[in-house]
C-alpha positions in Angstrom: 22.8 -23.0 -20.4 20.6 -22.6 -23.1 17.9 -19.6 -22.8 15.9 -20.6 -26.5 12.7 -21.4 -25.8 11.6 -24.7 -27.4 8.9 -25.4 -29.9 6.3 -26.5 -27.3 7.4 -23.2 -25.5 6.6 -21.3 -28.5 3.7 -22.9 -29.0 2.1 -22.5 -25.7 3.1 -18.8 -25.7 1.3 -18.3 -29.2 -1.8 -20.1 -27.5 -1.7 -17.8 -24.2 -1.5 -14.9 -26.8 -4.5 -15.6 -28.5 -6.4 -17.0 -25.1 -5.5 -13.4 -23.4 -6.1 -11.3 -26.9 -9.5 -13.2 -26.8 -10.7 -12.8 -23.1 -9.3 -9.7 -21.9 -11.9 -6.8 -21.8 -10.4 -3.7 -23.9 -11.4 -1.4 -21.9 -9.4 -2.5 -18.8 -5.9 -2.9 -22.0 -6.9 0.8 -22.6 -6.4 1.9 -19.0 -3.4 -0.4 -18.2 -1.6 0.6 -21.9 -1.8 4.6 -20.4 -1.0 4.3 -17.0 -5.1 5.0 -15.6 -5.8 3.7 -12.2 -7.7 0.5 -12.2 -11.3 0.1 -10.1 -11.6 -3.1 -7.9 -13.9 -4.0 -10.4 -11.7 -4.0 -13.2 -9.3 -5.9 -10.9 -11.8 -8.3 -9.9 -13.6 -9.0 -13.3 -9.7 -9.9 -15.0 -9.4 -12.2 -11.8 -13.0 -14.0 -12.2 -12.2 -14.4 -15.8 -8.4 -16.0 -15.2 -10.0 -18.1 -12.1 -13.1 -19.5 -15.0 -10.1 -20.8 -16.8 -8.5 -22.0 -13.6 -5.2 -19.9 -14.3 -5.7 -17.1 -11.5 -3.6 -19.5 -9.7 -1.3 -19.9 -12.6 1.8 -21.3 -10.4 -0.3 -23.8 -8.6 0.5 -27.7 -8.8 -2.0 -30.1 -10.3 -3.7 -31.6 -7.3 -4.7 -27.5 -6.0 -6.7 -27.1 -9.2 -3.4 -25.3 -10.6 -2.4 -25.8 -14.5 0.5 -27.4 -13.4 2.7 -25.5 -15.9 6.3 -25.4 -15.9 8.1 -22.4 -14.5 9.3 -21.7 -18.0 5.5 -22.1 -19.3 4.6 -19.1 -15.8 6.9 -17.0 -17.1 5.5 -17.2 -20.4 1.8 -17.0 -19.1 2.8 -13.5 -17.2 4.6 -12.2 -20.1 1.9 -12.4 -22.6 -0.4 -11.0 -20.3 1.9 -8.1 -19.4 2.2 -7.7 -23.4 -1.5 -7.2 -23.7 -2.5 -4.9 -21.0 -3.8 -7.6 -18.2 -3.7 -6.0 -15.0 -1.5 -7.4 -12.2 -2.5 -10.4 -10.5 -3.4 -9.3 -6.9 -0.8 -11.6 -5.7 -2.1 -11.2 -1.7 -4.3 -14.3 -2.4 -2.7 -16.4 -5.2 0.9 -16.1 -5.0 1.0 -15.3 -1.0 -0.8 -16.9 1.3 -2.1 -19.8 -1.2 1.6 -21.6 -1.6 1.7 -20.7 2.8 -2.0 -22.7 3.0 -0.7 -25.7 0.7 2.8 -26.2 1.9 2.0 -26.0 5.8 -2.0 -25.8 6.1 -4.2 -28.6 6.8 -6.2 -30.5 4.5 -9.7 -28.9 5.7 -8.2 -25.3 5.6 -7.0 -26.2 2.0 -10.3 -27.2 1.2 -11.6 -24.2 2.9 -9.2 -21.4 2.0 -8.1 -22.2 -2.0 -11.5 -22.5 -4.2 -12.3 -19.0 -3.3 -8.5 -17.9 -4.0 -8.6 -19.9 -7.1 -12.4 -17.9 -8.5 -11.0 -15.2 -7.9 -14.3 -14.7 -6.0 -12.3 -13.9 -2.1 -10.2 -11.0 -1.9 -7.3 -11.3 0.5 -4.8 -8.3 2.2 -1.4 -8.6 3.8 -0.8 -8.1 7.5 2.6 -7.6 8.0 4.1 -4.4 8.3 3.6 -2.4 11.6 4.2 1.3 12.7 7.6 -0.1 14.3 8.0 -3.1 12.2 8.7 -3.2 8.9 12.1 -4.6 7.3 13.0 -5.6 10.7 9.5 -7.5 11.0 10.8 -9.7 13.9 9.6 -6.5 16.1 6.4 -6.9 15.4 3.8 -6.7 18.4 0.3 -7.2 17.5 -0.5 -9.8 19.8 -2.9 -12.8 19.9 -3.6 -14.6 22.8 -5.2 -18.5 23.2 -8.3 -18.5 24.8 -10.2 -22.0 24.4 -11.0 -22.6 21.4 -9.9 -19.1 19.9 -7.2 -16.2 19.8 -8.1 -13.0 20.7 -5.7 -10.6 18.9 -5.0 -7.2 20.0 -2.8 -4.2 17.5 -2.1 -2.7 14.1 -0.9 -3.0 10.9 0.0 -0.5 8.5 0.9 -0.1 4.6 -2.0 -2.6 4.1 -2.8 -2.3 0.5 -6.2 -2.3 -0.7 -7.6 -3.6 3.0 -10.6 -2.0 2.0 -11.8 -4.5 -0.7 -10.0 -7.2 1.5 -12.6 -10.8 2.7 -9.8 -11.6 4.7 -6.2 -10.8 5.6 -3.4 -13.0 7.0 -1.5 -12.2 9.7 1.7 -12.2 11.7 1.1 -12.4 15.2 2.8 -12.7 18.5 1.2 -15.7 20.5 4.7 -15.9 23.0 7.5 -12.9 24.1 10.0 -15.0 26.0 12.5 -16.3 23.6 14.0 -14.5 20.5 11.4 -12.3 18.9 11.6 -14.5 15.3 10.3 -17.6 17.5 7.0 -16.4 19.1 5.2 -15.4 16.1 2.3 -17.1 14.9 0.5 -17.2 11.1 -3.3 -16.7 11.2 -6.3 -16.1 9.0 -8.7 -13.4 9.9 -11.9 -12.5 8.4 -11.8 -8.9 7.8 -15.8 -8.3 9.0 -14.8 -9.6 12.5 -16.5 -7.3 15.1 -13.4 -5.1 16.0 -11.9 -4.5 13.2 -11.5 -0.9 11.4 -9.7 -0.1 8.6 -8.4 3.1 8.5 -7.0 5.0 5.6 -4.0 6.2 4.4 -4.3 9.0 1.8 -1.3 9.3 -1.0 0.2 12.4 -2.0 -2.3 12.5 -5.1 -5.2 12.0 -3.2 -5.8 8.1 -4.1 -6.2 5.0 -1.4 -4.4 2.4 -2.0 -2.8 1.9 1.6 -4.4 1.6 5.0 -3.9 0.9 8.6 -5.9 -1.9 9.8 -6.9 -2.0 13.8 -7.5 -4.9 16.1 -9.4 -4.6 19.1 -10.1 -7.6 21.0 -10.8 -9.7 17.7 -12.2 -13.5 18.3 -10.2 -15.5 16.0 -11.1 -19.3 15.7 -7.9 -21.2 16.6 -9.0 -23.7 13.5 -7.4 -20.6 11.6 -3.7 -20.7 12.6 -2.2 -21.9 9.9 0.8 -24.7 10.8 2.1 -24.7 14.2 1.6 -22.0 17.3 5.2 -20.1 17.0 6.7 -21.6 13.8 5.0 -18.2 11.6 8.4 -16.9 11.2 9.1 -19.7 8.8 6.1 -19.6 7.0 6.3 -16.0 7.2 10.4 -16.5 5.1 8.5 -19.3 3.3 5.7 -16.5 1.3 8.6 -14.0 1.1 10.4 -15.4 -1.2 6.8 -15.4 -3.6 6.3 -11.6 -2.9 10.4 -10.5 -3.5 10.2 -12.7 -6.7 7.0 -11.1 -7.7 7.9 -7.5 -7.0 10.9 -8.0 -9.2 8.2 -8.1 -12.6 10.3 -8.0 -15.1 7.6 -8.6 -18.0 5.9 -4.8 -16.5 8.7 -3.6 -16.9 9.3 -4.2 -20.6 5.7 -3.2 -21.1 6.4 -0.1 -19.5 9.7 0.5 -21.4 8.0 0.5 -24.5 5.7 3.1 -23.0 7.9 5.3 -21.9 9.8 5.6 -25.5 5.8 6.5 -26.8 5.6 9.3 -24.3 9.1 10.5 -25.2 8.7 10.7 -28.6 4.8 12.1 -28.4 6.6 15.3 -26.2 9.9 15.7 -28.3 12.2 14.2 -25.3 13.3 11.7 -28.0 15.3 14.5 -29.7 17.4 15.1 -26.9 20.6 12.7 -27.2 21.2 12.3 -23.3 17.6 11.6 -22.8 17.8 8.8 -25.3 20.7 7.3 -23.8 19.0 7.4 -20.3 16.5 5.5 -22.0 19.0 2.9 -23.3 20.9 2.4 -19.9 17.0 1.5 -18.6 16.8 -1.2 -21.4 20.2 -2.3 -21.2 19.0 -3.3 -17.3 15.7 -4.9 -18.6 17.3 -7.2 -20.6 19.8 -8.0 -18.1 17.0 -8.6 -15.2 15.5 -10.1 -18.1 18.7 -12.7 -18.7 18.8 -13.1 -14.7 15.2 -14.6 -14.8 15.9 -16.9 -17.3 18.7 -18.1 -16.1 17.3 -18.9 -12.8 14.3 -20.8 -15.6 16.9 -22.9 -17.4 18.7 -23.9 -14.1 15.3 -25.2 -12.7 14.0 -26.4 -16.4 17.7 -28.8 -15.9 17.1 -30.2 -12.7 20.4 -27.8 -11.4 20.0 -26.1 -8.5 19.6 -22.4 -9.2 21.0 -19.5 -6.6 18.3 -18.6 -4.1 18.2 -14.5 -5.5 15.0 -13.9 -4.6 16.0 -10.8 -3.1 18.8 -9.4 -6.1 15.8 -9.9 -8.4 13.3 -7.8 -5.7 16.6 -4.8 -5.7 17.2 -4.5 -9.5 13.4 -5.2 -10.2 12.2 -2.4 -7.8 15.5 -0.2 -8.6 14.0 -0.4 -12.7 10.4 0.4 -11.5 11.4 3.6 -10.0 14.0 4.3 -13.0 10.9 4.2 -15.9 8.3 6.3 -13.6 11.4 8.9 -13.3 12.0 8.8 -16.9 7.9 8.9 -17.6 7.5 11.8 -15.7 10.9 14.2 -16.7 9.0 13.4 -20.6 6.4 14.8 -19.9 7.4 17.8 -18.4 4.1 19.8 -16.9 1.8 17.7 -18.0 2.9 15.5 -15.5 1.9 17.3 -12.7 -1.8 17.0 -12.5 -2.7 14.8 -8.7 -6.6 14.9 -9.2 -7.0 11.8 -10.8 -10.4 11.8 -11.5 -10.4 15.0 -12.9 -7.6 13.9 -15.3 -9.6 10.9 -16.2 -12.4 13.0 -16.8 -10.6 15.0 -19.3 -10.6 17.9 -18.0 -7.3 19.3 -20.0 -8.5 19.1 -23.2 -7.7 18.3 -26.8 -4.0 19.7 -27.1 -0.6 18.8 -26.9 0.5 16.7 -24.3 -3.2 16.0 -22.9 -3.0 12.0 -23.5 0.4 12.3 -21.2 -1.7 14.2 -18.6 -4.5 11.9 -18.6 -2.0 9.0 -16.9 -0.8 11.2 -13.6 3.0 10.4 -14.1 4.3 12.8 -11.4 1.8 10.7 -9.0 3.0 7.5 -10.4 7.1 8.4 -10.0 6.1 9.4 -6.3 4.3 5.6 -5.8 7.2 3.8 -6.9 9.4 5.5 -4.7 7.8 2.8 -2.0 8.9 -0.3 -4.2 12.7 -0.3 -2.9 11.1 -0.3 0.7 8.1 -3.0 0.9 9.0 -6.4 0.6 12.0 -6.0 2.5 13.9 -2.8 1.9 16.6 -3.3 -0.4 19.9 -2.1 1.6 18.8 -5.1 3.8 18.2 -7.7 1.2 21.9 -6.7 0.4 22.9 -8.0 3.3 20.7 -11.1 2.7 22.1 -11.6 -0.7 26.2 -11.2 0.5 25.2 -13.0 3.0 23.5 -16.1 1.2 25.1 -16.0 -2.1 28.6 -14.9 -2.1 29.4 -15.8 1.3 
């Protein structure tokens, strides 16, 4: 196994470098660098300019409009972007339900459904989770029912992020109740300005919305939207899964992060404190071993071996490290993490003194987020089970 990248590698990550130094709007690096909550426009605007380039859909094949690229050239991609303060891909509409619309869509719903993902121009949400279906999604009961030429879908979702800016959302539905629960679900795409439709939020603990619950009352949903076949969803559902546990995982935010969590702690004196440090190094001992992980799983594919299918280990140590830097952030700072009000710390409102650049990124709030990320995608104590299951046995 050899994990060197090779001189084309090198070359194509020094190109991405300059490409991403080049495009990416410094005032959006500014806020992503210290931890500052990001608009839909500064969201947006990094999408539009990836999509111009036709790299918002970085992991697509050549005949979507993708670049085609290697995996070893996407993991290069997303680490020079994490490197320079890019903001996350949305990956709802790119990395989700785009691979879903070209492995099991038709041609006129590819034709229909991926320009818009690709511009960056459509903004799509996730309609998954429910009130009583979350890890065990199989339970899930928002119902559609075939009328004609159209469903009409009845229920709720919850947790849905950023359904507020959504275009559209794709959904898991029931369309049949009288086999086992995994075999009467059904994937379709809904416009989100439907007539019966209300989006609801969900307010966090500091005040921001980022979640939401997302009603359906008697929505008219063309049945030229179901994607695949009526009751197969379940395997489409297992098929964009494996895109959102490999995603969460992030290893190349992380390392970002780790570097910014050593500024904090030496701009507030925590890097004097011996135990503190070595908390630190435990963290980046895991990194580079998450790190080590991915790339194995690269040079397996890069050699035509069949790498493990540990899509789920990478979402549990990824999601486990997330949570472990936002700790570590926050104890640094001490007080000044406390602040919720985000615009008012964005605003300033602290003042020029010690410790104000650490208040102005709300770390307390941000620990409290990332307590979620062991949870979404699959909660982790069941994608144990998955993984004993899968890969030792």
């Amino acid at each position: 196994m050899d994990l060197a990248f090779t001189p084309e590698e090198e070359k194509f990550r020094s190109d991405i470098r300059a490409w991403v130094r080049d495009k990416l709007p410094p005032e959006i690096a500014h806020k992503v660098h210290h931890g500052l909550r990001l608009s839909r426009e500064d969201l947006q605007r990094w999408a539009r300019i990836l999509g111009g380039r036709g790299w918002l859909g970085f992991g697509w094949p050549a005949e979507f409009g993708g670049p085609g690229w290697s995996a070893m050239q996407k993991h290069l991609f997303e680490a020079e972007c994490a490197l320079a303060g890019a903001p996350r891909i949305m990956p709802f509409g790119p990395v989700m339900v785009a691979p879903v619309i070209m492995a099991f869509g038709n041609p006129d719903q590819q034709q229909r459904f991926l320009p818009g993902i690709a511009s960056g121009d459509v903004w799509w949400s996730q309609g998954y989770s429910e009130p009583g279906a979350g890890s065990d999604l199989a339970s899930l009961k928002t119902r559609a029912e075939r009328r004609g030429d159209k469903y009409i879908v009845n229920g709720q979702k919850t947790w849905t992020t950023l359904a507020q800016y959504g275009d559209w959302i794709f959904c898991l539905v029931r369309t049949d109740s009288s086999g086992k629960p995994q075999t009467g679900i059904s994937f379709l795409l809904i416009d989100l300005k439907s007539p019966g439709i209300q989006v609801r939020p969900i307010l966090l603990l500091d005040g921001s919305h980022e979640v939401n619950e997302v009603f359906f009352d008697n929505v008219e949903v063309p049945a030229e939207n179901l994607i695949g076949q009526e009751n197969k969803g379940w395997t489409y559902a297992k098929h964009l899964l494996s895109h959102e546990r490999t995603n969460i995982a992030d290893i190349n935010r992380s390392k970002r992060e780790l570097e910014r969590l050593k500024r904090i702690a030496k701009d507030e004196g925590a890097w004097d404190e011996p135990r503190f440090r070595d908390e630190i190094a435990k963290l980046e001992v895991d990194v580079v071993a998450l790190e080590m992980m991915v790339l194995r799983v690269l040079a397996a594919e890069k050699s035509g071996k069949n790498s493990l299918d540990i899509a789920g280990l990478l979402k549990v140590r990824g999601s486990e490290i997330q949570q472990r830097y936002t700790e570590l952030m926050m104890l640094a700072g001490g007080p000044f993490s406390v602040p919720f009000i985000r615009e008012a710390a964005e605003a300033g409102w602290q003042g020029d003194f010690p410790g104000a650049a650490v208040a102005l990124a709300p770390l307390a709030a941000a620990y409290l987020n990332m307590r979620k990320t062991t949870i979404y995608g699959g909660s982790n104590e069941v994608q144990r089970t998955i993984v004993a299951q899968t890969v030792l046995g």
